[in-house]
N, C-alpha and C positions, 0 to 999 in steps of 0.2 A: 148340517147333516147329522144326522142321529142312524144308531145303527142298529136294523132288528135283530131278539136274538131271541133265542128259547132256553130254558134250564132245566137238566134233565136229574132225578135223582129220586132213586126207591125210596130213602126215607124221607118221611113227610116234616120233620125240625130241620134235616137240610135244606132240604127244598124253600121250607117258608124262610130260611136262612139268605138264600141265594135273592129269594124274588121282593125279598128288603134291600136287600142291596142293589139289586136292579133298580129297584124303584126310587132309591136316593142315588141316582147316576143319573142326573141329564141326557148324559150322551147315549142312552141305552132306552130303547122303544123292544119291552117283553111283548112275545108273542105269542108265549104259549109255556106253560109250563107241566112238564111232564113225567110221569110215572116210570116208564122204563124207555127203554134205547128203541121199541118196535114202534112202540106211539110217536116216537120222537120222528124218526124215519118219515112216519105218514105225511106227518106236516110238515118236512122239511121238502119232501114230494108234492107236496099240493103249495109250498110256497116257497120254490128255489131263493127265493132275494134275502132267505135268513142268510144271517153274516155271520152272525157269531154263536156259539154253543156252551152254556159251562154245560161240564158232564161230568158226571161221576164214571165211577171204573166196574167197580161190582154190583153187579145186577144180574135179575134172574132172565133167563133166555137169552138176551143180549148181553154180551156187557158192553162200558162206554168205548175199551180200545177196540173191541170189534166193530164199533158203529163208525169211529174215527178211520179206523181200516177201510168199510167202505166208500166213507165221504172223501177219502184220501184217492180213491180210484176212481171215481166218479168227474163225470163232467164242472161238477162244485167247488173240488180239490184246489180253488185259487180263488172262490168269491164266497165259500162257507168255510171259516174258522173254527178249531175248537181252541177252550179252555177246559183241563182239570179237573175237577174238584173234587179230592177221594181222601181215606182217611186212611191210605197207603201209600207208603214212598217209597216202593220198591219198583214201581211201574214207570216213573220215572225217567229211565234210560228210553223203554220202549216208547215213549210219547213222542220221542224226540225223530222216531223211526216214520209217523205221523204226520210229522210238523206241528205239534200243538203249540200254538203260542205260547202258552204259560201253561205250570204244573202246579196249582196252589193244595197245600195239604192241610185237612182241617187236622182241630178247629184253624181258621181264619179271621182276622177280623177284616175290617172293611178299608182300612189301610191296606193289606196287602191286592186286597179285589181290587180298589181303583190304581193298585199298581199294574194289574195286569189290565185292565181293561185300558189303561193311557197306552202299552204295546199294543191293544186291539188299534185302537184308534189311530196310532202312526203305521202299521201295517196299512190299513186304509185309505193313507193319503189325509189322514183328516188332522186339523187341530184340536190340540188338545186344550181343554178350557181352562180358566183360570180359579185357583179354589177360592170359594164365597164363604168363607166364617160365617158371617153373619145369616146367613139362608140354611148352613148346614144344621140340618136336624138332630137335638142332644140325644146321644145313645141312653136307651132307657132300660136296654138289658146285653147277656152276652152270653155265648156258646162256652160249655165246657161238654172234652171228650172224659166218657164214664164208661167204662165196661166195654167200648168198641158201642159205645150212641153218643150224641151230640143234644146234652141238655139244655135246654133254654131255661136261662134263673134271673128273676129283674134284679138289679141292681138296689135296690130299695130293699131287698128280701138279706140282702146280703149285711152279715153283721160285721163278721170279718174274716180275713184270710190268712191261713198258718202256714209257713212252708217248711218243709220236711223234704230234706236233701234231694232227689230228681222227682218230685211229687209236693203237689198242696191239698192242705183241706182247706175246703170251702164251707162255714158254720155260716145256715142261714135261720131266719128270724120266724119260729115258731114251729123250728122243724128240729127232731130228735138226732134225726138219722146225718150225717155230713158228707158232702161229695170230695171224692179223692180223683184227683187229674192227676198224668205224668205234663207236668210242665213245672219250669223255675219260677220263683216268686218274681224274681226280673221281669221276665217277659210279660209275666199278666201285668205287673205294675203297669206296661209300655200300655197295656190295653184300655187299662180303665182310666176314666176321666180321673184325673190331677182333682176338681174341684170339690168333686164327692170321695173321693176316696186316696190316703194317704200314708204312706209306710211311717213307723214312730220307730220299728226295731228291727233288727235284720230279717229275725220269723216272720213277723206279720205286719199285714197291711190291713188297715180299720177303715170300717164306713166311717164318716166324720159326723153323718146322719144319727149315728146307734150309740156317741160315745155319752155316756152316762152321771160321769165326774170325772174330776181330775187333779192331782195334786202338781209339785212343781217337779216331781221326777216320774209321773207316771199316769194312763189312763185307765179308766173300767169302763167296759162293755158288758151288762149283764154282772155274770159271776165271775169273769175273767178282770185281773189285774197285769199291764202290760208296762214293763220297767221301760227306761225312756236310756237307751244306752249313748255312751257319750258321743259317736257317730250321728246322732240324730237329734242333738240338742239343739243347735238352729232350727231344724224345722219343725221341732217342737215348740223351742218361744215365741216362732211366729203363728202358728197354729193357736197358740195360748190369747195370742196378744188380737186374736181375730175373734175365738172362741166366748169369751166375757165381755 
């Protein structure tokens, strides 16, 4: 059994955000993906049997918890679900007022979506399938929040990552300007694949794609020189002993 669902969200790098993700989930047959909370409505009116909903929260005319308010009084209020998706965590409490399954706060990655969507999926009676490595498709880029938007940057563009106490910069490859997120160097590390990309020093995490030489306490990328502190000397001689 697979479960339909629609994704609802004004901005269009969310959106195509969302309906990647749908679309690398099995268990999830998109039905429609939509611009605001009235469109959403229509089709959810002409096709009761959606099940499930990511929503965002602010939008114009509607917004997602008013649309949730409805579907919560409505006949649907036990066979249409929402999920979240907003790049606000103050709303939070009120979701809960709703019944939304899950509250996911972007950015996101797709570890947390298919956290919530495995809740869709046992709300439903359904099992939950088993993860295929092998058929998962390699992430070829990733979300950063800039200025209150949700930049999409390939991973390939990326030279490397700085981190600066509750914020990183992001130096990417042919570009002047560098994107600054509030997020820890931690947590992005958790995001990006291990295989392209790899911390050498507490600040930063290097493409492994971009590094340019390298001595035995140190690498360069470009014009940057990046000392190899004693924390990270294991996985710098293994990196070395791969690298040559």
């Amino acid at each position: 059994m697979i479960l339909k669902c629609i994704a609802v969200d004004d901005e269009p790098v969310a959106l195509e955000m969302i309906t990647q993700y749908i679309s690398m989930t099995p268990s999830l047959q998109l039905i429609a993906s939509c611009r605001s909370a009235v469109e959403a409505l229509r089709i959810l009116h002409a096709q009761p049997d959606i099940q499930l909903i990511f929503l965002d929260i602010r939008m114009a005319d509607l917004s997602g918890m008013e649309m949730a308010k409805i579907i919560a009084q409505s006949a649907q209020r036990q066979s249409t679900r929402v999920i979240f998706t907003t790049a606000f965590d103050q709303y939070a409490l009120e979701s809960y007022k709703v019944a939304a399954l899950e509250y996911l706060v972007k950015p996101f990655n797709f570890t947390d979506f298919s956290v919530a969507v495995t809740k869709a999926l046992e709300y439903f009676g359904m099992s939950v399938p088993a993860a295929s490595p092998e058929t998962s498709p390699e992430k070829q880029h990733i979300y950063f929040k800039v200025e209150y938007q949700l930049v999409k940057v390939l991973l390939e563009d990326i030279l490397y990552i700085e981190g600066l106490k509750d914020y990183v910069k992001v130096y990417l490859d042919n570009e002047d300007k560098q994107l600054m997120t509030l997020t820890s160097l931690k947590a992005l590390e958790d995001k990006l694949p291990p295989a392209r990309f790899l911390r050498l020093h507490r600040s930063y995490i290097i493409n492994l794609n971009k590094v340019k030489a390298t001595t035995k306490t140190s690498i360069q990328i470009n014009q940057l020189t990046i000392p190899i502190t004693d924390q990270y000397k294991g996985v710098f001689q293994d990196f070395l002993s791969k690298w040559v």
